[in-house]
PAKE-187576 format. One record per residue (C-alpha): residue in three letters; x negated, y negated, z negated. Coordinates in steps of 0.5 Angstrom, whole numbers, plus 2048, in hexadecimal, padded with zeros to 3 digits. Layout:
ALAXYZ...
***
This chain:
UNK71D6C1714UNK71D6C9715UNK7256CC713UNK7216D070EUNK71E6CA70BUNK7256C670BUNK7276CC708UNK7226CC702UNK7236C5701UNK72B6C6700UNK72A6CC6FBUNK7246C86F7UNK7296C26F6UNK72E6C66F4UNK7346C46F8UNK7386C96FCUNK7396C8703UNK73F6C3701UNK73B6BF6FDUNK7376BD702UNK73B6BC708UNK73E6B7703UNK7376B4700UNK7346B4708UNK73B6B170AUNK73C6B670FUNK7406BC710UNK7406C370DUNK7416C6713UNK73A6C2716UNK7366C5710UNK7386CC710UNK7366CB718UNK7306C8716UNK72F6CE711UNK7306D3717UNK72C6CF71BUNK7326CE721UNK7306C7721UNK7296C3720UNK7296BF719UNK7296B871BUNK7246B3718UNK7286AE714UNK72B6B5710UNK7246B770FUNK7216B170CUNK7276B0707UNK7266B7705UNK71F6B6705UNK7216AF700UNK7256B36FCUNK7216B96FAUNK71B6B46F9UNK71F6B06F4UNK7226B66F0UNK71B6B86F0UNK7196B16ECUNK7146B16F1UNK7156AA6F4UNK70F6A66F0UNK7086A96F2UNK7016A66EFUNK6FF6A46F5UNK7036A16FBUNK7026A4702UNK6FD69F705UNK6F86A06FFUNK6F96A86FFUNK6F76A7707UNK6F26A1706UNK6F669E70BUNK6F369770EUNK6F569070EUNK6F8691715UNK6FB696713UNK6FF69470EUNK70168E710UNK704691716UNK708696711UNK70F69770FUNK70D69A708UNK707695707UNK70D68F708UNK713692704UNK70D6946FEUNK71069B6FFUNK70969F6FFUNK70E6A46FCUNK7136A5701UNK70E6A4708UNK7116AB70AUNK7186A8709UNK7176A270EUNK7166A2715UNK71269F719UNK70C69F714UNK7046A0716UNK7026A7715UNK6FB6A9718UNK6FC6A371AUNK7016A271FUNK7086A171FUNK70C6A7721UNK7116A6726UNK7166AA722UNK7186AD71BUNK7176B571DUNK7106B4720UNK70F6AF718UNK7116B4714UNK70D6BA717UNK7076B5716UNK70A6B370FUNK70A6BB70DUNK7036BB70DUNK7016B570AUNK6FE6B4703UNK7036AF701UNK70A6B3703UNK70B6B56FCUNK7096BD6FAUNK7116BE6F7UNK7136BE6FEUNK70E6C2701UNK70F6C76FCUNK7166C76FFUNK7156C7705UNK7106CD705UNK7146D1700UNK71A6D56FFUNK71F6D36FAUNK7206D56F3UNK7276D46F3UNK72C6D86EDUNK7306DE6F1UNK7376DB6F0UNK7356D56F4UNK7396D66FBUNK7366D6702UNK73D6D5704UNK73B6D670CUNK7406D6711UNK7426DE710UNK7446DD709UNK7476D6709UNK74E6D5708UNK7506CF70E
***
């Protein structure tokens, strides 16, 4: 996940910097680094971010899981975590699915492949590829107009 994309998504949940520090479980100080782009956003704080912004949305329940989406073969889905656990909703969410027919070997490389999948739901996307439209009084509170 890029910094601006990070960005993006805190400002559409409507949650200052504080706020999501603590629904990330981590600290105010990673996410303004994460925001300047200091440090690099690790997968599990983009996957809950990523979870958070799809269940605000309400877009958890999709008409058609993801292996009927992609026309996914027998093969494919009996080796699939999504097809096991019935998540066809959630296949962007769980590691170790078969998208395009493998299985990636890591949640970076998953992901990018997700973006550009039919079944990753089209809130995120918008997301990901727009701006917010947050109110003027919400605070960037960045590392030159914080308190601590």
């Amino acid at each position: 996940m890029k910094t601006q994309e990070f960005k993006n998504f805190r400002k559409k949940l409507q949650k200052t910097q504080e706020e999501m520090a603590r629904l990330l479980g981590i600290s105010v100080k990673a996410i303004r680094s994460y925001e300047q782009g200091w440090r690099t956003i690790p997968a599990h704080a983009e996957r809950q971010l990523l979870f958070l912004a799809a269940k605000k949305a309400e877009i958890l329940k999709p008409a058609k899981p993801c292996w009927t989406i992609n026309k996914c073969n027998e093969k494919q889905k009996e080796q699939c975590p999504a097809w096991e656990f019935r998540a066809g909703s959630l296949c962007w969410f769980i590691n170790g699915t078969i998208c395009s027919g493998v299985v990636h070997k890591d949640w970076r490389e998953k992901i990018e492949i997700c973006k550009k999948c039919k079944a990753f739901p089209s809130s995120l996307k918008s997301i990901l590829n727009s701006p917010p439209n947050v109110p003027e009084t919400m605070s960037d509170n960045d590392c030159f107009n914080s308190s601590e």
